[in-house]
N, C-alpha and C positions, 0 to 999 in steps of 0.2 A: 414647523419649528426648525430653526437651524441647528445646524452641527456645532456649532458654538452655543447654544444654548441650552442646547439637548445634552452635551458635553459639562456644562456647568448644573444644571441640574440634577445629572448623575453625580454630581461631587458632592453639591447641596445634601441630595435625598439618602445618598449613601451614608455620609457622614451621621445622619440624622439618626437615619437604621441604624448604624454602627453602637451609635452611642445608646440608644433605647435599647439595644438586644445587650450589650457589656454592662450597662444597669440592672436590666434583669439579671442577667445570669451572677451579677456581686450580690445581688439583694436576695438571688435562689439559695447562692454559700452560705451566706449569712446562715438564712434560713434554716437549709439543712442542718448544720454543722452547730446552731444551736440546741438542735432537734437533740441532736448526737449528744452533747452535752447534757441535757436536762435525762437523755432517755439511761445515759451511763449514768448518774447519778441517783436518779430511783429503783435504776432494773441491775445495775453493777456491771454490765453486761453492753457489749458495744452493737451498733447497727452498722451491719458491713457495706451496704448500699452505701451509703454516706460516703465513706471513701473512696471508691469507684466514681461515683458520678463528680465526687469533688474533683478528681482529675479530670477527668471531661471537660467539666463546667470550666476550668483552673485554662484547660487547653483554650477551648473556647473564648476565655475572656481574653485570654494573652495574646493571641495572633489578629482577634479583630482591634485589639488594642493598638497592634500593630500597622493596621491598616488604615486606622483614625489617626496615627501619625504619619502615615504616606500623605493622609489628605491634606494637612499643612506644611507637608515640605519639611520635617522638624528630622530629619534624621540625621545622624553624626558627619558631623562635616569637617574638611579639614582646612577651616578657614584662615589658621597661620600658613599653611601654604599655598592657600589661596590667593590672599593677599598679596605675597610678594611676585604676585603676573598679573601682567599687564590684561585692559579689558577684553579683548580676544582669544588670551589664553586661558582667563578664567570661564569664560561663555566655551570652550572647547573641553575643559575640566569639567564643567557644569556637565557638557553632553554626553560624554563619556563616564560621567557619574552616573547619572538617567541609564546608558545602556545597561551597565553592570547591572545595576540592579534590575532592570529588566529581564534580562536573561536570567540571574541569578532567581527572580522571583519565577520567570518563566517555569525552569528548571523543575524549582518548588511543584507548583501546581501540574506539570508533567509526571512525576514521579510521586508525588503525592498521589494523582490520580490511579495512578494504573496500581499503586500499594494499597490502594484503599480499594480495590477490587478484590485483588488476592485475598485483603484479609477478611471480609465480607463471608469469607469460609470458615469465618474463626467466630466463637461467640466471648464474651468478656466471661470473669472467671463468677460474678454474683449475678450481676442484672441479667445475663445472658442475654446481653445484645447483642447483635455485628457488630467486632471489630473496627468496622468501616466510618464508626463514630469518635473515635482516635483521631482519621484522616480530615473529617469532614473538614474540621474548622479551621485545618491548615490552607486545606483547598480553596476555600472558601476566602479566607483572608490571604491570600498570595496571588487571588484570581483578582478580586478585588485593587493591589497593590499594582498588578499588572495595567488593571483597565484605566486608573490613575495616572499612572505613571507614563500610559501610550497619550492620554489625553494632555498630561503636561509637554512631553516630548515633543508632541504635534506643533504646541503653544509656541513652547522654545522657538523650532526651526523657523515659525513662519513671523516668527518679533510678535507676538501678541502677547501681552503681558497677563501672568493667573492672576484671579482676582486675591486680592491682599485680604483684608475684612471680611468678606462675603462670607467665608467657607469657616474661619476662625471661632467666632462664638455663634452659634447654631441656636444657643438658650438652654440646652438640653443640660449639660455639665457644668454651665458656670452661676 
C-alpha cells in the first residue's frame, strides 16, 4: 500500500470511527439522561452518575466532533480576506493556516497528555474513576486533528489535491 493511500484510508476509516463512536455516545446521553428523567419522576430523587458521566460523554462527543470537521476542512476560515490575494498569497495563507493549527493542535495533545497523567492520581467525585477520563477525549481528538492535518500539509506542499467527495459523505450521518 502506498502512503497515499494508506494516508487516505486513515481519513476514510477515521472519519468513519469518528462518526460511529459520536453516535453512540449521543444515543448513550439520550439514554442515560432519560433514565434520569423517568428515575426522578418515580423515586423524586436524582441519579448522580448520570451527571458525571453526562460530562464525559458531552466531552467526548465534542472534541471527536471536532476532529470530523478537521476531516473536511470545514473550519473558520477567513475567506473575505482571502479573497482579496492573489493565488500565491492565498496557497501561503492556506500554509500557514495548516501550521497554526498544527502546532496549536500539537500543543493540545502535548499538554493534554502529560495532564492526563498527573490527574490519573485523582478519582472523579461519584463513578470513582481516574481523572484521566476528562483528558482522554481531548487527546484523542487533537491527536487525531494532528494526523489529518500533517497528511493534508503533506498534500498541500507537494500540489496533490485532497479528495473532495470521498471523505464528505461516509453514509454514516447523512
Amino acid at each position: 500500500m502506498t502512503a497515499g493511500r494508506a494516508a487516505r484510508a486513515y481519513l476514510r476509516y477515521s472519519k468513519l470511527a469518528i462518526e460511529v463512536i459520536a453516535l453512540t455516545v449521543l444515543g448513550t446521553m439520550v439514554v442515560i439522561n432519560t433514565t434520569e428523567i423517568i428515575y426522578r419522576f418515580v423515586y423524586v430523587g436524582g441519579l448522580y452518575w448520570v451527571q458525571e458521566l453526562s460530562i464525559i460523554l458531552a466531552m467526548t462527543l465534542y472534541f471527536l466532533v471536532y476532529a470530523w470537521i478537521a476531516k473536511d476542512r470545514e473550519y473558520i476560515r477567513i475567506e473575505l480576506f482571502a479573497r482579496t490575494l492573489g493565488p500565491a498569497a492565498r496557497e501561503r495563507l492556506s500554509i500557514a493556516n495548516r501550521l497554526v493549527v498544527l502546532l496549536f493542535q500539537g500543543m493540545l495533545v502535548w499538554y493534554a497528555s502529560k495532564t492526563a497523567i498527573y490527574a490519573g492520581m485523582f478519582e472523579t467525585s461519584v463513578l470513582s474513576w481516574p481523572e484521566t477520563v476528562y483528558f482522554v477525549p481531548l487527546v484523542i481528538g487533537c491527536a487525531d486533528i494532528v494526523a489529518t492535518e500533517l497528511i493534508y500539509l503533506f498534500w498541500q506542499l507537494r500540489g496533490i489535491p485532497a479528495p473532495a467527495r470521498e471523505l464528505e459523505h461516509s453514509g454514516v450521518l447523512y
